[in-house]
C-alpha positions as CSV (number, residue, x, y, z in Angstrom):
1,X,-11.1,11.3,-4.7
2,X,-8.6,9.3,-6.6
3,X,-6.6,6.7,-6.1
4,X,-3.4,9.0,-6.3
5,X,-4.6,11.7,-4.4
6,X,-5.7,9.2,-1.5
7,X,-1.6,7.6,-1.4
8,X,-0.6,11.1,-0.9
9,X,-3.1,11.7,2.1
10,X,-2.0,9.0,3.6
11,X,1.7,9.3,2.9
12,X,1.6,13.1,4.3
13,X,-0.4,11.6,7.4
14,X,1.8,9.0,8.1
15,X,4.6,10.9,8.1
16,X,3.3,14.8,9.7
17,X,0.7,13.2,12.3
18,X,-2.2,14.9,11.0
19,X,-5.6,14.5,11.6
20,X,-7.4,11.8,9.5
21,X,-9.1,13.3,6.4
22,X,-12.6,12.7,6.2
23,X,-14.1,11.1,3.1
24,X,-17.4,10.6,2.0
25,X,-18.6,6.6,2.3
26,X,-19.7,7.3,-1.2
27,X,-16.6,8.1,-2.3
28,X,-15.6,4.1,-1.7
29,X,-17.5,3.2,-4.3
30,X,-20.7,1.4,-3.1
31,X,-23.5,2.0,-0.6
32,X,-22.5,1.7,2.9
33,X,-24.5,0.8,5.9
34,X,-24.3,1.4,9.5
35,X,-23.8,-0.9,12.2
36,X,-24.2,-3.9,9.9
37,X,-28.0,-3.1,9.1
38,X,-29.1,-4.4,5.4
39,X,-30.7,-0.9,3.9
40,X,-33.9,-0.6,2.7
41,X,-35.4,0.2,-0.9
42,X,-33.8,4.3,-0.7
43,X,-30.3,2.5,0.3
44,X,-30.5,4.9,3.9
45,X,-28.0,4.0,7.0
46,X,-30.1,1.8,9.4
47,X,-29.5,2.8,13.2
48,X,-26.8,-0.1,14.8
49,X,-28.2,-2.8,16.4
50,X,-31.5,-3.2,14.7
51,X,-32.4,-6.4,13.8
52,X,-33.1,-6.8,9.9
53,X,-36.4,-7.7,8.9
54,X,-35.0,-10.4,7.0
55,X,-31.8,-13.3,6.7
56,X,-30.6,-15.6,9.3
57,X,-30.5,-13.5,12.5
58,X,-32.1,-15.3,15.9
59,X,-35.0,-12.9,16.5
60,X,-34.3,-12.7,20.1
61,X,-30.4,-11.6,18.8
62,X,-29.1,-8.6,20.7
63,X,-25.6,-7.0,19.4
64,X,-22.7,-6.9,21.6
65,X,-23.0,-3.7,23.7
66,X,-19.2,-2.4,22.4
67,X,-21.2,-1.7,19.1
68,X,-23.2,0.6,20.8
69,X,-20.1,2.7,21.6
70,X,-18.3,2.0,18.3
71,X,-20.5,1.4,15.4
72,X,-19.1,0.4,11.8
73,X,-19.7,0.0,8.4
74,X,-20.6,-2.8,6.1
75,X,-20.9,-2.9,2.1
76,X,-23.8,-5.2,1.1
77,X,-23.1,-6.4,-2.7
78,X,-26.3,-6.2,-4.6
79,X,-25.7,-9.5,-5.3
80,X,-26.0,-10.3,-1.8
81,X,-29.4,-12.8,-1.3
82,X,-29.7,-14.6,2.5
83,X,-30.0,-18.1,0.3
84,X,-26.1,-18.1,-0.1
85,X,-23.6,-17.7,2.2
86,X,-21.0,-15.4,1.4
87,X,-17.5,-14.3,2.4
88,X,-16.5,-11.5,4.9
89,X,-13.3,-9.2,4.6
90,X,-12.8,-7.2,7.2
91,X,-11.0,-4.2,5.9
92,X,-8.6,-2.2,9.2
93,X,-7.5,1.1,8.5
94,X,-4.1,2.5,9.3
95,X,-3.1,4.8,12.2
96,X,-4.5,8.3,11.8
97,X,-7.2,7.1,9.3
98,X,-10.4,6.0,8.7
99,X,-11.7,3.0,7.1
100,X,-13.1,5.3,4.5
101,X,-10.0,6.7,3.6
102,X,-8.3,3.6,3.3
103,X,-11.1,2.0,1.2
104,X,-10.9,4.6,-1.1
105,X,-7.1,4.1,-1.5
106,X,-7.1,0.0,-1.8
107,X,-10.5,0.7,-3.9
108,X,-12.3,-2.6,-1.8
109,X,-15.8,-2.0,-2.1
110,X,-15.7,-1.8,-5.5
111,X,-14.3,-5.2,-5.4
112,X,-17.0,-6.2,-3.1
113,X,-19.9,-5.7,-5.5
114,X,-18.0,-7.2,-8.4
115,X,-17.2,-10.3,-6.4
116,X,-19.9,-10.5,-4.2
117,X,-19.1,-10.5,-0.8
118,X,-19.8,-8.4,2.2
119,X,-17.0,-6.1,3.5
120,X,-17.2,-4.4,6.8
121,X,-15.6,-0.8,8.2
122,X,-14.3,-0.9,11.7
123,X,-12.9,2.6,13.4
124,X,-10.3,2.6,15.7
125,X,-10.4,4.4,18.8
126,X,-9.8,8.2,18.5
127,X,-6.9,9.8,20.5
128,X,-7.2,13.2,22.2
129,X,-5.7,14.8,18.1
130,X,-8.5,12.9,16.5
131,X,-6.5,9.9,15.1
132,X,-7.7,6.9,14.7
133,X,-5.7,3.7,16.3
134,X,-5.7,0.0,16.9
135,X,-4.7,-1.5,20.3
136,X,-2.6,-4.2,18.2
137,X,0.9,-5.2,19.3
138,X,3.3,-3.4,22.2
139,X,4.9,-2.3,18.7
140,X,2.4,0.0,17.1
141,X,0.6,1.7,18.1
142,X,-1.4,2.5,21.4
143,X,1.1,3.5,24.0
144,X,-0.1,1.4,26.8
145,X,-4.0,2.3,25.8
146,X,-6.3,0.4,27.8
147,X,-8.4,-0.3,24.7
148,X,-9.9,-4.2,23.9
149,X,-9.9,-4.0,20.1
150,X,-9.5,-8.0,19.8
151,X,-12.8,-8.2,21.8
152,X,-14.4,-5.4,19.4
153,X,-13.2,-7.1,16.2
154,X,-14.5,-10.0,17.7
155,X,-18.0,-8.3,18.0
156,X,-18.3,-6.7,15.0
157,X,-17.6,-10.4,13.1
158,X,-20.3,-12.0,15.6
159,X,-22.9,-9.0,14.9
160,X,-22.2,-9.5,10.7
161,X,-22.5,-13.3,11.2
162,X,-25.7,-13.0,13.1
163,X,-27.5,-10.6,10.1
164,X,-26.3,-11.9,7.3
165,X,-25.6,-15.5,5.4
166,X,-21.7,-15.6,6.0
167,X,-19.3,-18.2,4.9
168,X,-18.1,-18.9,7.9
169,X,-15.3,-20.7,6.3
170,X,-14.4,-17.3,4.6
171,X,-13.7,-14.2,7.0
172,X,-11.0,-12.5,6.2
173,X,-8.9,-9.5,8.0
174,X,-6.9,-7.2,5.7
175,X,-5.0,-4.4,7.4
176,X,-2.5,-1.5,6.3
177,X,0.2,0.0,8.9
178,X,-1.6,-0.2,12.1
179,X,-4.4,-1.9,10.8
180,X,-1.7,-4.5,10.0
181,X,-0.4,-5.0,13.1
182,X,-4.2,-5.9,14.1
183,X,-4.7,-8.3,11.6
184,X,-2.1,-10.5,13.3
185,X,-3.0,-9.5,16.8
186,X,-6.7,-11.0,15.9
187,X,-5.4,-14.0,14.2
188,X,-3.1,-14.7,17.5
189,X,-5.9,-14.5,19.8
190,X,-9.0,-15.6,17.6
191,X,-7.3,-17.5,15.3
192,X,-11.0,-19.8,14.9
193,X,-12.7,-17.2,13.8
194,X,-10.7,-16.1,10.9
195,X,-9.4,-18.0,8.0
196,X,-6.3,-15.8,6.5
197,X,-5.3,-12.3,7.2
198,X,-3.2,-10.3,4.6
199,X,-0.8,-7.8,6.4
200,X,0.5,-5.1,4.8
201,X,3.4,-3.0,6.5
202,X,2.4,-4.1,9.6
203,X,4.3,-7.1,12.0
204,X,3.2,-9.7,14.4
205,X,4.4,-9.6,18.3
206,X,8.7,-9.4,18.6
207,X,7.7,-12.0,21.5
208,X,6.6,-15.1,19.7
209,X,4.9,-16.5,22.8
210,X,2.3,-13.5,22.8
211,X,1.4,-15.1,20.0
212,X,-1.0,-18.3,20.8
213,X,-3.6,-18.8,17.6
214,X,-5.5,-22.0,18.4
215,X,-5.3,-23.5,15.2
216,X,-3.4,-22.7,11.5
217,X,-4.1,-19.1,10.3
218,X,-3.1,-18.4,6.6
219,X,-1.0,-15.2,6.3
220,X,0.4,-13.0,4.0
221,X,2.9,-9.9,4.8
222,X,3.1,-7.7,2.5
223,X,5.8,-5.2,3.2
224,X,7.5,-2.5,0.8
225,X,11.2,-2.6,1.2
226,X,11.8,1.2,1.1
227,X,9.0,1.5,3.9
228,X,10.4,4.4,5.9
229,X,7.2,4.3,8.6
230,X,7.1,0.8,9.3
231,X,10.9,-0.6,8.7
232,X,10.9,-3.9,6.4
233,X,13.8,-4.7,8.7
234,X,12.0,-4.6,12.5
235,X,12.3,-1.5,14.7
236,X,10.4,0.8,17.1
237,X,7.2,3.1,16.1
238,X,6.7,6.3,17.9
239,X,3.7,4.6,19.4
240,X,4.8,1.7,20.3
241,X,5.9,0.1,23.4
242,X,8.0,-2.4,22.5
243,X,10.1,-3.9,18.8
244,X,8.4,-5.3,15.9
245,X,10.0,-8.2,14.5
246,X,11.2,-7.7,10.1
247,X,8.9,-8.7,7.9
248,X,11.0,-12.1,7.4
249,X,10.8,-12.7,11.2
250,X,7.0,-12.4,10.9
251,X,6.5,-14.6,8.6
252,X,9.3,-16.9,10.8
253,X,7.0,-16.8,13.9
254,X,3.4,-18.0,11.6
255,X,5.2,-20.6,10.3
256,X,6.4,-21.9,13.5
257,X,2.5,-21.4,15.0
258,X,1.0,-23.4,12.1
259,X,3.6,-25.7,12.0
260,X,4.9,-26.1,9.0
261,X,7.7,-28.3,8.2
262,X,10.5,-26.3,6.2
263,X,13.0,-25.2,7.1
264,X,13.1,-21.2,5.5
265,X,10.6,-19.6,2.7
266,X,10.8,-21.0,-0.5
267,X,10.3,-18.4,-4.0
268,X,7.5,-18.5,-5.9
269,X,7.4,-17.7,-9.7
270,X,5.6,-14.8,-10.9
271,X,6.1,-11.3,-9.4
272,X,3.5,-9.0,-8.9
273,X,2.5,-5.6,-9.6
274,X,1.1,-3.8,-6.9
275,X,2.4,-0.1,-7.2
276,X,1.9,2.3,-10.2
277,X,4.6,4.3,-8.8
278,X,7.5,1.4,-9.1
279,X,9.0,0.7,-11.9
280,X,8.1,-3.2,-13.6
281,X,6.6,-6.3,-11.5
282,X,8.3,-5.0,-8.2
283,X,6.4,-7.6,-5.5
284,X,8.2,-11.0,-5.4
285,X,7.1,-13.7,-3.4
286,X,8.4,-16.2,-1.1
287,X,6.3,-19.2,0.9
288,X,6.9,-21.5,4.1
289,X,7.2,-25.2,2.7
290,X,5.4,-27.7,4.3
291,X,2.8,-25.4,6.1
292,X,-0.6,-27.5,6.8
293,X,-4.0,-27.2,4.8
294,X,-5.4,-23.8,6.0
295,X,-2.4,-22.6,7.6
296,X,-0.2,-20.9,4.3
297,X,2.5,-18.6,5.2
298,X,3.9,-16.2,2.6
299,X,6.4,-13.1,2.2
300,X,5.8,-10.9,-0.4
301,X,8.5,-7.8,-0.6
302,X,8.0,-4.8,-3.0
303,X,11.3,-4.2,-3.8
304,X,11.4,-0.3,-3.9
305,X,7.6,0.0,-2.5
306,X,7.0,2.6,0.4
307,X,4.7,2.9,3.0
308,X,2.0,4.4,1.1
309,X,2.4,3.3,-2.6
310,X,-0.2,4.3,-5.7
311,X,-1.3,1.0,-6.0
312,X,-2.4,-0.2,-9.0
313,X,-6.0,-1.0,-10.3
314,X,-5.5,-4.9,-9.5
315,X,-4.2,-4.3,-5.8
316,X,-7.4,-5.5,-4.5
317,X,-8.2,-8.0,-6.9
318,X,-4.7,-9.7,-6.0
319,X,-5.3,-9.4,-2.7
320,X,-9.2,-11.0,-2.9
321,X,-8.4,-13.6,-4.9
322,X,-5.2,-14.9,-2.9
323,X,-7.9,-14.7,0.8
324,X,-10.5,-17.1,-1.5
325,X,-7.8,-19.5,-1.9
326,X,-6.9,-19.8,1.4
327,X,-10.5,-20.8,3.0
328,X,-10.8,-22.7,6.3
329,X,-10.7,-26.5,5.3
C-alpha cells in the first residue's frame, strides 16, 4: 500500500469512525515477529512468550502475563547481533488503527533495518466497533475505560529488554493521535524507562499535576496547525473525558517537569519538511531554553499540516535521527 493511499485511510478513519483497515505486516516493509520472539532461518512468527534460544534473556525469564492477552510485534534488523546493544522505538498507533497501518504510513521499519535498531508493534485495546485505543489521558480517548496501558507498555519494553541486547539508554516512544497522547502518558508515569518520546497531534494531561515523570524526559510535539481532529489550539475529543491542553501548553507543562530554566520557547533555524501535501519547508521549530541534559523540550508546528498528512520520504528519518540525539545521559 502506499504511502498516499495509507494518509487517506487514516484521514477517512479519523474523521468517519470506521473500523481499522487491516494491512498485511509485510506491507511495513520488514519481517515482523510475534510477541518479541527472534525468528528462525524461514523468518516464521514465534508463539509470545517463548524464550529465544539465544541473546541475553535470564533462562528462568517468564514474560509478564498481560502479553499473554495482548501480544505485539517487533522488527528485528538483520543487522541485529546480541554482541551490541541496540536502540528500541516503540511505534503507538492512532485511535481506530493498528500498528500496521500506521507503520506503513510513517514507513518505520524500513527505517529500522537501515538504521539498525529494533522497533516494536503494540495494539490497543479493541472497542465493541473493532477500533483500536489507548487508555492515555482523560482527553483522548477511552471514555472512562478501565484499561492499564501504562502497565502494558511497561511490559512489552521489559519483555523486549529481557530477549534482546537493548540500549537501555535508547528507548524511545513515538505516537500519532491517540498514540500520542500515550507517549506522554508513559513518559509521566515511567519517565525511567524511556529516554525521549516524539508526539505527534497528540497532548499531555490539561492538569499538569497528573503529570509526575521521575526524572527529565526529552519531548517533541509535533502538531499540524490545520489539525481539525486533534485541535493545535486545546479542546475536547469525542472520547475524551476531560480538555487537552494546545500544543504550546504541552510543551509549557514538560518544560516545567524537567525544569528548564527559560522563560518561553526559543526558534530554531531550519524548517522542516515533513508533508508532501504542503507547500515548501512547512514545520518550524521552537525549543525550551535552559532545559537539563536528557530533558529537551521542543514545539514543532506544521503550519498548514492536518491531522493526517502525506508525509514525505524523510518523515521518519527526521524523526529517528532527532530520538538518537536525545539519549539518556
Amino acid at each position: 500500500m502506499s504511502r498516499a493511499a495509507t494518509a487517506l485511510l487514516l484521514l477517512c478513519a479519523a474523521c468517519s469512525g470506521a473500523p481499522p483497515v487491516d494491512v498485511d505486516s509485510q506491507d511495513a516493509g520488514a519481517p515482523v515477529v510475534d510477541g518479541g520472539e527472534p525468528p528462525d532461518a524461514g523468518n516464521e512468527p514465534q508463539d509470545a512468550g517463548e524464550p529465544p534460544d539465544a541473546g541475553p534473556a535470564d533462562a528462568g525469564y517468564l514474560p509478564p502475563a498481560v502479553l499473554a492477552e495482548r501480544p505485539y510485534k517487533l522488527v528485528v534488523p538483520v543487522g541485529y547481533s546480541p554482541a551490541t546493544p541496540v536502540p528500541l522505538v516503540v511505534l503507538l498507533h492512532g485511535f481506530g488503527f493498528t500498528s500496521a497501518l500506521q507503520d506503513a504510513w510513517f514507513g518505520f521499519s524500513d527505517e529500522a533495518q537501515a538504521r539498525t535498531f529494533l522497533l516494536a508493534f503494540p495494539e490497543g485495546t479493541s472497542t465493541l466497533t473493532g477500533q483500536q485505543f489507548w487508555n492515555a489521558t482523560d482527553g483522548c480517548c477511552a471514555a472512562g475505560a478501565d484499561v492499564d496501558d501504562v502497565g502494558y507498555l511497561a511490559a512489552v519494553i521489559a519483555d523486549v529488554k529481557a530477549k534482546y541486547a537493548v540500549d537501555g539508554r535508547k528507548v524511545f516512544l513515538v505516537g500519532h493521535s491517540n498514540g500520542g497522547f500515550m507517549a506522554h502518558a508513559y513518559a509521566c508515569a515511567r519517565a525511567e524507562e524511556v529516554a525521549a518520546v516524539v508526539s505527534f497531534a497528540g497532548a499531555t494531561w490539561a492538569d499538569a499535576a497528573r503529570c509526575t515523570p521521575s526524572r527529565p524526559v526529552s519531548v517533541v510535539q509535533l502538531h499540524g496547525t490545520l489539525d481539525a481532529v486533534v485541535l493545535y489550539g486545546g479542546g475536547f475529543a469525542p472520547r475524551g473525558t476531560g480538555p487537552y491542553p494546545s500544543a504550546s501548553q504541552t510543551v509549557s507543562t514538560w518544560a516545567e517537569k524537567n525544569g528548564c530554566t527559560g522563560a518561553q520557547l526559543q526558534p530554531l533555524g531550519g524548517n522542516l519538511d515533513l508533508a508532501v501535501d504542503v507547500l515548501l519547508d512547512e514545520t518550524s521549530r521552537e525549543a525550551w531554553p535552559g532545559c537539563p541534559a536528557g530533558g529537551a523540550v521542543e514545539l514543532w508546528t506544521a503550519w498548514g499540516m492536518s491531522h493526517a498528512p502525506l508525509v514525505s520520504s524523510s518523515f521518519a528519518s527526521t524523526l529517528v535521527s532527532w530520538l538518537f540525539a536525545h539519549a539518556r545521559p
